[in-house]
N, CA, C and O atoms as a DFTB+ gen file, in Angstrom:
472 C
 N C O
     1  1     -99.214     -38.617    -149.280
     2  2     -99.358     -39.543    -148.168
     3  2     -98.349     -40.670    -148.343
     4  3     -98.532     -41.595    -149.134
     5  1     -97.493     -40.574    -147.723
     6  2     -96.829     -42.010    -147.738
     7  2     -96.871     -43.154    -147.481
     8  3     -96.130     -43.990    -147.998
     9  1     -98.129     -43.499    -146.266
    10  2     -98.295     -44.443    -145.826
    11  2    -100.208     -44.810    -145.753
    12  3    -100.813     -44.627    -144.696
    13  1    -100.638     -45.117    -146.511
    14  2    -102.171     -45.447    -146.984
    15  2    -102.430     -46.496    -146.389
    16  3    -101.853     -47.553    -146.644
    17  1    -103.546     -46.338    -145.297
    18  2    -103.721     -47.426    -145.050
    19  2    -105.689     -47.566    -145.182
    20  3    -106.514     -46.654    -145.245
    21  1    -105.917     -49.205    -145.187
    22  2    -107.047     -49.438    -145.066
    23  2    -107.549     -50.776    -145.134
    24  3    -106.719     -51.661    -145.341
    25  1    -109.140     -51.190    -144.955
    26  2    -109.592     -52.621    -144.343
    27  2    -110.218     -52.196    -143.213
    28  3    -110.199     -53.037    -142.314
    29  1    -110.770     -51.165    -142.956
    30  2    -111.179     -51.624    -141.048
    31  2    -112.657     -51.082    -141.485
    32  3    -112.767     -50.152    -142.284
    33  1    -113.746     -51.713    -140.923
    34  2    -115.145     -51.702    -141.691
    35  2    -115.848     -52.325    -139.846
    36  3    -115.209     -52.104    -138.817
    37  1    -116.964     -52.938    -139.858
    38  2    -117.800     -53.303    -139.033
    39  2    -117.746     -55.090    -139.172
    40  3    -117.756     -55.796    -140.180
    41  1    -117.708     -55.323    -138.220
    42  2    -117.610     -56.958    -138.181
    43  2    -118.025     -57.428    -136.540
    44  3    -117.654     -57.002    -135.446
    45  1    -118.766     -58.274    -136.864
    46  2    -119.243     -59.101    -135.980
    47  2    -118.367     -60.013    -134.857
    48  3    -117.438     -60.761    -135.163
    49  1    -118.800     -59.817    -133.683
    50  2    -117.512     -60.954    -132.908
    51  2    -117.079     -62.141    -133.230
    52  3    -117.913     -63.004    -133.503
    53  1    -116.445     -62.278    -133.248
    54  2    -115.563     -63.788    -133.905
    55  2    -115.502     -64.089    -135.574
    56  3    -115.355     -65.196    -136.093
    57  1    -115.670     -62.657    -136.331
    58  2    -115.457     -62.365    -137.590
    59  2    -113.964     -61.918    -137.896
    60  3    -113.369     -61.437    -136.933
    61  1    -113.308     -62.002    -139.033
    62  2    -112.213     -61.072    -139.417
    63  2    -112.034     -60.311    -140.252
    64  3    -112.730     -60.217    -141.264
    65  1    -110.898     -59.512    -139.933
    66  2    -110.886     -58.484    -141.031
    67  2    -109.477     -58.065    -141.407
    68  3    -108.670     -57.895    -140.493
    69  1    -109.025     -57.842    -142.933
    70  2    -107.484     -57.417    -142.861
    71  2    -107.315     -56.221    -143.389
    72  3    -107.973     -55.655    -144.263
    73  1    -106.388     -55.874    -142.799
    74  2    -105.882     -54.421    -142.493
    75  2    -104.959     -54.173    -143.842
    76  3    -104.285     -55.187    -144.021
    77  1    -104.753     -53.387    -144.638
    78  2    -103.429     -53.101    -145.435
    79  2    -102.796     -51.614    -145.603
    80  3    -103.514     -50.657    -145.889
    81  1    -102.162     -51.560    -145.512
    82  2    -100.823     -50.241    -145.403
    83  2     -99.798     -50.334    -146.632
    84  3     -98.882     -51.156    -146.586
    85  1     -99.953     -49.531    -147.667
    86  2     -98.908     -49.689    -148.651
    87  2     -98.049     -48.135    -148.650
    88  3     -98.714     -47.099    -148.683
    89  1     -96.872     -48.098    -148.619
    90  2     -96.263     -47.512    -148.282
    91  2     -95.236     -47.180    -149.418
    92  3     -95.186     -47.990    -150.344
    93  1     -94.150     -45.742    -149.475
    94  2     -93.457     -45.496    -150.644
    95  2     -92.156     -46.498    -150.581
    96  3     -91.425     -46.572    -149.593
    97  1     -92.021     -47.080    -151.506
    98  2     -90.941     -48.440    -151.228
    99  2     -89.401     -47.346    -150.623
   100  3     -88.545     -47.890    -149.925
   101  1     -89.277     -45.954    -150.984
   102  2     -88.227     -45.545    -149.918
   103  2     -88.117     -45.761    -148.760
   104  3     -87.046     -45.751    -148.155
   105  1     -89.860     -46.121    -147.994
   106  2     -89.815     -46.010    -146.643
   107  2     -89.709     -47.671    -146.660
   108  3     -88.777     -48.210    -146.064
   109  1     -90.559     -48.342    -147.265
   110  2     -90.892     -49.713    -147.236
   111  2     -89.454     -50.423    -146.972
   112  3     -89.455     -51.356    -146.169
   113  1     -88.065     -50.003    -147.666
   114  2     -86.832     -50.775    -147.939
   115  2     -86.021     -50.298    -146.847
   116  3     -84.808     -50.492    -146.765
   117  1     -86.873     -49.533    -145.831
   118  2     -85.691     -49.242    -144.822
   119  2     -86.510     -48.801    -143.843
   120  3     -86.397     -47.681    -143.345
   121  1     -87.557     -49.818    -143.439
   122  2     -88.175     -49.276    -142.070
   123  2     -88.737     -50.889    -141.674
   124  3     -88.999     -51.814    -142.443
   125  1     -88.795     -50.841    -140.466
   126  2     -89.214     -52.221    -139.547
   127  2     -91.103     -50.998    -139.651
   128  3     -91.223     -49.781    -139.796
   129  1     -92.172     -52.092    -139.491
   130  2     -93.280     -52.019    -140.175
   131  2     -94.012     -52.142    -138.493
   132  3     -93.555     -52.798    -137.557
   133  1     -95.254     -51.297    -138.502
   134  2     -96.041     -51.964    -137.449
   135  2     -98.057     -51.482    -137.490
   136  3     -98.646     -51.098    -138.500
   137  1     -98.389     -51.582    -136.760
   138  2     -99.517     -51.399    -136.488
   139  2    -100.233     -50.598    -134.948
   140  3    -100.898     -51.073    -134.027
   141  1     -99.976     -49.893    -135.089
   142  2    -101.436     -49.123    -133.392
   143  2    -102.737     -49.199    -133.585
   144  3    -103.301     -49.095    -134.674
   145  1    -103.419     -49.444    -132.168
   146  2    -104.459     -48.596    -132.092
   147  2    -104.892     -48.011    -130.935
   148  3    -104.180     -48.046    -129.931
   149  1    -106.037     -47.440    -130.935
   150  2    -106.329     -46.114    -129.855
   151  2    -107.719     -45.821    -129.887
   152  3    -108.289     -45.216    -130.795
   153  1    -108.342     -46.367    -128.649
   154  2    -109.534     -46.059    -129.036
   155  2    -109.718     -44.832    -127.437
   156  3    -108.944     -44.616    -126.504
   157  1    -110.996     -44.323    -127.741
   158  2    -110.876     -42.380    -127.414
   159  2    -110.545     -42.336    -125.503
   160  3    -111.154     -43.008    -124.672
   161  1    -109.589     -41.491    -125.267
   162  2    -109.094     -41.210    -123.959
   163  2    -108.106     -42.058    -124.017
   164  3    -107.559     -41.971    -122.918
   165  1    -107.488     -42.921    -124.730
   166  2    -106.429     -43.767    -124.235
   167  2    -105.346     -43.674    -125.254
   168  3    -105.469     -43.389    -126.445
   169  1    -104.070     -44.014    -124.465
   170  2    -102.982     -43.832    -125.726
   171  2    -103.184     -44.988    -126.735
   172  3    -103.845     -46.003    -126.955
   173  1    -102.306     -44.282    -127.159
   174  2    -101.997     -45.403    -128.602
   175  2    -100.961     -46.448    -128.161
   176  3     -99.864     -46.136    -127.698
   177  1    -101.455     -47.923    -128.366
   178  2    -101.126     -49.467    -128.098
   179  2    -100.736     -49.948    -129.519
   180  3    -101.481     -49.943    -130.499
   181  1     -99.058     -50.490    -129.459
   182  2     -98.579     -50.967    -130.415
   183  2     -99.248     -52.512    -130.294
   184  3     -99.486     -53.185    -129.291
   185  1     -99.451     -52.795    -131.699
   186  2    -100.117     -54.117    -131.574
   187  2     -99.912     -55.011    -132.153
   188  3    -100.626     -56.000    -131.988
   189  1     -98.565     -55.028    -133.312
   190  2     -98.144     -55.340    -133.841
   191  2     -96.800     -55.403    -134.968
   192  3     -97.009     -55.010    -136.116
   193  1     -95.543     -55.868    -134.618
   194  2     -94.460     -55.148    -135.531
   195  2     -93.791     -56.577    -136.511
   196  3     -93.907     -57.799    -136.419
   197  1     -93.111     -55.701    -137.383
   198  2     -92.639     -56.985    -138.407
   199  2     -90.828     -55.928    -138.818
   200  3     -90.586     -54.721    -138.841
   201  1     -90.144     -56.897    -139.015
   202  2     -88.729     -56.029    -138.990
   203  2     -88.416     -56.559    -140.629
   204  3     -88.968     -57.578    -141.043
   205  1     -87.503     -55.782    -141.475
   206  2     -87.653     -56.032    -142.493
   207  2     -87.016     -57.680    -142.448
   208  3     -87.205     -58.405    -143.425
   209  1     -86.496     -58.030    -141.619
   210  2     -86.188     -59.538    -142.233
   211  2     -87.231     -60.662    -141.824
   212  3     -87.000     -61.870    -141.885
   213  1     -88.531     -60.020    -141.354
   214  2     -89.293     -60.484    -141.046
   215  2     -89.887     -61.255    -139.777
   216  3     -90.647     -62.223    -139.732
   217  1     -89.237     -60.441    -138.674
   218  2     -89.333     -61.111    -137.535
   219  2     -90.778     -60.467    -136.960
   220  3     -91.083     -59.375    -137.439
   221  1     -91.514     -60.944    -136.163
   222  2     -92.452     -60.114    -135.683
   223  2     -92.875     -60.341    -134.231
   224  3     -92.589     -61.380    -133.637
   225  1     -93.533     -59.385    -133.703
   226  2     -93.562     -59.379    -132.278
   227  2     -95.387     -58.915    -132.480
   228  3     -96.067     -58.486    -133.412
   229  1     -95.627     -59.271    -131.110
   230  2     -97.619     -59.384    -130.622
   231  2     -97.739     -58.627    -129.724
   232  3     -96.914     -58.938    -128.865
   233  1     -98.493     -57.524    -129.334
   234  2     -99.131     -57.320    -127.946
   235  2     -99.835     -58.395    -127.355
   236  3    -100.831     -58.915    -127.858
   237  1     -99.328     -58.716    -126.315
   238  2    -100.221     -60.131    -125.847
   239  2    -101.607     -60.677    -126.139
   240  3    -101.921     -61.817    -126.479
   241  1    -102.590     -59.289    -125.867
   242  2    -104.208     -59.751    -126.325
   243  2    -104.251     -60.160    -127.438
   244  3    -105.306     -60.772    -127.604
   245  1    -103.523     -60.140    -128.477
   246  2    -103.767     -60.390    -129.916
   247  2    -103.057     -61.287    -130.057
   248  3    -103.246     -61.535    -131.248
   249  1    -102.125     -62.212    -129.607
   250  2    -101.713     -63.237    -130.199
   251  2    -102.402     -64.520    -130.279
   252  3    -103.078     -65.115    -129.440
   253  1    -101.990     -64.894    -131.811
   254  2    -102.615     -66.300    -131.704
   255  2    -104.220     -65.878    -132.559
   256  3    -104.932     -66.744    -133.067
   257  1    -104.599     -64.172    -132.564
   258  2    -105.448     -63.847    -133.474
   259  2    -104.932     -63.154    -134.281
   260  3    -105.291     -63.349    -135.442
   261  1    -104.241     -62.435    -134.111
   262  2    -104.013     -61.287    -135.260
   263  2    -102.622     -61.618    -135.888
   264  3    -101.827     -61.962    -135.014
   265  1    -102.116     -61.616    -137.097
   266  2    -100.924     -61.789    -137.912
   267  2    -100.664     -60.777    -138.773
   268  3    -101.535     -60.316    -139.510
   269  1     -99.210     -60.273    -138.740
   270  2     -98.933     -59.013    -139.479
   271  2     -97.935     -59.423    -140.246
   272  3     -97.100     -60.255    -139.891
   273  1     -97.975     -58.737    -141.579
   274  2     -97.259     -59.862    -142.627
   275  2     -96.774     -58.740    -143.536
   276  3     -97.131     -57.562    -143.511
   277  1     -95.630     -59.505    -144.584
   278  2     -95.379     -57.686    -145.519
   279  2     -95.243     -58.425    -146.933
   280  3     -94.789     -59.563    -147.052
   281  1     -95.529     -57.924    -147.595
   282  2     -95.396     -58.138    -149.220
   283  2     -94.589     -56.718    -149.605
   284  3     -94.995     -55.556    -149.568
   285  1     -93.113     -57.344    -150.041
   286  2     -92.276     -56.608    -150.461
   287  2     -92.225     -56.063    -151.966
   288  3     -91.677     -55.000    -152.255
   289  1     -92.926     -56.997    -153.003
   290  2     -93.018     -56.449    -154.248
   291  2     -93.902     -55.400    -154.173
   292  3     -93.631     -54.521    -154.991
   293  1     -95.272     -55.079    -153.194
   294  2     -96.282     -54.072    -153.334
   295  2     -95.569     -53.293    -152.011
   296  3     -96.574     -52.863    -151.443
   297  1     -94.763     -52.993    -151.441
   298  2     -94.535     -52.514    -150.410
   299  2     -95.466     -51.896    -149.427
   300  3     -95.590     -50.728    -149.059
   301  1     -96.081     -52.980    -149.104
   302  2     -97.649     -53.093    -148.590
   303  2     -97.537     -54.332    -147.143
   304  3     -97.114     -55.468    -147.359
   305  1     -97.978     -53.889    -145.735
   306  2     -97.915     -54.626    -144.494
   307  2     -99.343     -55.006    -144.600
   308  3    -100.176     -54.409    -145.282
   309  1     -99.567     -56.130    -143.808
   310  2    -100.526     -56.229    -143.658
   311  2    -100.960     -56.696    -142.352
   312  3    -100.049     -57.131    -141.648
   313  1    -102.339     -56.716    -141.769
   314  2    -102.761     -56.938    -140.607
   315  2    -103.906     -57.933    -140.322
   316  3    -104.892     -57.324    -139.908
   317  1    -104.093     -59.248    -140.409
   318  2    -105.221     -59.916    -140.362
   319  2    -105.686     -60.256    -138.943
   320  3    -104.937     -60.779    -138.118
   321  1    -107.097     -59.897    -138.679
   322  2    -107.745     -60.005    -137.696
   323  2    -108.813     -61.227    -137.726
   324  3    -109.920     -61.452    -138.215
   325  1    -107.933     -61.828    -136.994
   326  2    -109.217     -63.324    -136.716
   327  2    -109.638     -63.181    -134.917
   328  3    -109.110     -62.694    -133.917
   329  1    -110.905     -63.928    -135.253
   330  2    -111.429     -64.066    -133.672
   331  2    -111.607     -62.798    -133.051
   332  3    -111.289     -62.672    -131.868
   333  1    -112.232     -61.522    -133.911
   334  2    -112.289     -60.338    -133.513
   335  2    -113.231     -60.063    -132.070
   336  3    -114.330     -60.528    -131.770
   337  1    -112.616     -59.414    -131.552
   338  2    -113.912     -59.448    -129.961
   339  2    -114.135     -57.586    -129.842
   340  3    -113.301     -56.723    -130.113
   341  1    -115.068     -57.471    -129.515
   342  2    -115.488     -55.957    -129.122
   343  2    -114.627     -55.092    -128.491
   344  3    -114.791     -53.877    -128.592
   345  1    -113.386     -55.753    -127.608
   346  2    -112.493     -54.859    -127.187
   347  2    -111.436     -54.485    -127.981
   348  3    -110.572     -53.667    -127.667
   349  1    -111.533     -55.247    -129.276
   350  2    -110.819     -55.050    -130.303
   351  2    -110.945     -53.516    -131.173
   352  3    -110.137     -53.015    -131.955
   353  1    -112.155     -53.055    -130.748
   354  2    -113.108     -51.759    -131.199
   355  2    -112.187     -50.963    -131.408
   356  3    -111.696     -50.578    -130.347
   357  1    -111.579     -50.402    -132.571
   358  2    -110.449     -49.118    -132.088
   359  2    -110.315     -48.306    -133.697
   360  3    -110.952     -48.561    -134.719
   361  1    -109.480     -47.487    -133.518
   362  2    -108.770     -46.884    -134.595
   363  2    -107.423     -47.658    -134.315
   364  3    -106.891     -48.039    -133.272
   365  1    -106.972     -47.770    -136.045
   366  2    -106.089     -48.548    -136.705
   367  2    -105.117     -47.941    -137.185
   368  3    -105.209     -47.977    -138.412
   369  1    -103.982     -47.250    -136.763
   370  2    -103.077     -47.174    -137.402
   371  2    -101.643     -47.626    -137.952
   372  3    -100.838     -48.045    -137.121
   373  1    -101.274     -47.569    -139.306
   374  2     -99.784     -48.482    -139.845
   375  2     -98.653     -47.489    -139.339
   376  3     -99.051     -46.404    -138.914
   377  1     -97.328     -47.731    -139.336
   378  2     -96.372     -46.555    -139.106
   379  2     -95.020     -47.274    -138.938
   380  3     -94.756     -48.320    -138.345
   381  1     -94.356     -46.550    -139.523
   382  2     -92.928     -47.250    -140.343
   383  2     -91.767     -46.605    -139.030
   384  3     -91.705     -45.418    -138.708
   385  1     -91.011     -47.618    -138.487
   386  2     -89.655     -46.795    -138.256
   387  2     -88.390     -46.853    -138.167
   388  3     -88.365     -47.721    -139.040
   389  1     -87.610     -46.761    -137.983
   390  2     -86.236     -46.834    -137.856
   391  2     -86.006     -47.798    -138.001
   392  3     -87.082     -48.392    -137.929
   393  1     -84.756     -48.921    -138.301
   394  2     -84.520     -50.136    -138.274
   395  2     -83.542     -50.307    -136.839
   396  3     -82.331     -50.490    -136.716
   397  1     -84.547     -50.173    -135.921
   398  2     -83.748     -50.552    -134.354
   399  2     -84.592     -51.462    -133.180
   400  3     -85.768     -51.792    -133.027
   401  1     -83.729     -51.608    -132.679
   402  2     -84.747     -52.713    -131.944
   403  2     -85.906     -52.116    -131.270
   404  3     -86.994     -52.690    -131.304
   405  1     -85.754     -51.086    -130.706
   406  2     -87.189     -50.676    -130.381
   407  2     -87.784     -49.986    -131.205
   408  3     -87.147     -49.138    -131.831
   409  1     -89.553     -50.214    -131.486
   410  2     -90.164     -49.930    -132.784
   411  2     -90.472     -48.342    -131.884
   412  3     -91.025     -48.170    -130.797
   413  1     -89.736     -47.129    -133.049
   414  2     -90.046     -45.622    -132.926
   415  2     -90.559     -45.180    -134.221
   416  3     -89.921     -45.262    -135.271
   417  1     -91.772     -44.692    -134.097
   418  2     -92.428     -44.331    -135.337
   419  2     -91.878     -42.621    -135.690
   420  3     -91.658     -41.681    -134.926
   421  1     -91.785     -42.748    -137.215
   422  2     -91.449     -41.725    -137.903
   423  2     -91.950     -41.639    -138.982
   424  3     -91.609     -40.619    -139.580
   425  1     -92.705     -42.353    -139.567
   426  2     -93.718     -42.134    -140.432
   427  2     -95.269     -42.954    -139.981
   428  3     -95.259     -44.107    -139.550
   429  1     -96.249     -42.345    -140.119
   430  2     -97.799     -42.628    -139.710
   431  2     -98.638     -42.620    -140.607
   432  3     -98.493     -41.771    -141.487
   433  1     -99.452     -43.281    -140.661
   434  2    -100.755     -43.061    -141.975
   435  2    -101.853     -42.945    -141.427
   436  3    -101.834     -43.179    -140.219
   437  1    -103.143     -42.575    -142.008
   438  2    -104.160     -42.439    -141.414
   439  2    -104.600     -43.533    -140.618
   440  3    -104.100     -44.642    -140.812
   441  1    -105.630     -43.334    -139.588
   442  2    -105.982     -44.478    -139.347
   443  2    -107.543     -44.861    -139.780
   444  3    -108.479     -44.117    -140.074
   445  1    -107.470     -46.142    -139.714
   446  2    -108.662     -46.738    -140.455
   447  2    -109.349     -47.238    -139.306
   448  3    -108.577     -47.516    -138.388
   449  1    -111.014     -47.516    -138.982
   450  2    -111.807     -47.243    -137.558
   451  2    -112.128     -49.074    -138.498
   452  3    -112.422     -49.392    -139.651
   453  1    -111.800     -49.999    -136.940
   454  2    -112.342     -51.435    -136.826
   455  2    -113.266     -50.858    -135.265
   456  3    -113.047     -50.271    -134.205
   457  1    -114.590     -51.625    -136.175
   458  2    -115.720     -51.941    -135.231
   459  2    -116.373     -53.276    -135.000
   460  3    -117.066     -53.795    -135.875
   461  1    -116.112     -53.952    -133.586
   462  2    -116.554     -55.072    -133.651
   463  2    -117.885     -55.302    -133.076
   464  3    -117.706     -55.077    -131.879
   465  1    -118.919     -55.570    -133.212
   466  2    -120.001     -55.635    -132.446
   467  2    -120.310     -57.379    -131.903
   468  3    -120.020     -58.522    -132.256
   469  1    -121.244     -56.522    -130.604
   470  2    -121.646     -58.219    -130.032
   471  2    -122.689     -58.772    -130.124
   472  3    -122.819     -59.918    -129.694
């Protein structure tokens, strides 16, 4: 598996929770970093990206709650969820790609299931 991810458990509305993805530093040293999720009948919603020099971009609903961050010595992203709300409910997945401006995934890891209840 190259890309391990995990953190997504049951949490209460307006609880948080962080996400982590550690990845093989081959992919880690040459991929812009992000986050999906997808909850059932609907595509998969990028929700979060970080470029290796550290720039990062929000899907709108999540900004201002959620922060995606990378620790380069563990070659490990991370995803913190504050102010979680029930529509937040989804499967979680990390996924590494290309170093171009638009984030194209080419590597995926499992995804990890965030449940928020009300």
């Amino acid at each position: 598996v190259q890309l391990q991810a995990s953190g997504g458990g049951l949490v209460q509305a307006g609880g948080s929770l962080r996400l982590s993805c550690t990845a093989s530093e081959s992919i880690f040293s040459n991929s812009n970093m992000g986050w999906y999720r997808q909850v059932p009948e609907k595509q998969r919603e990028l929700v979060a990206t970080i470029t290796l020099a550290g720039t990062t971009k929000y899907e709108d609903s999540v900004k201002g709650r959620f922060t995606i961050s990378a620790d380069s010595a563990k070659n490990t992203v991370y995803l913190q969820m504050n102010s979680l709300k029930p529509e937040d409910t989804a499967v979680y997945y990390c996924a590494a790609s290309l170093r171009r401006a638009a984030f194209q995934p080419i590597h995926w890891g499992q995804g990890t299931l965030v449940t928020v209840s009300s």
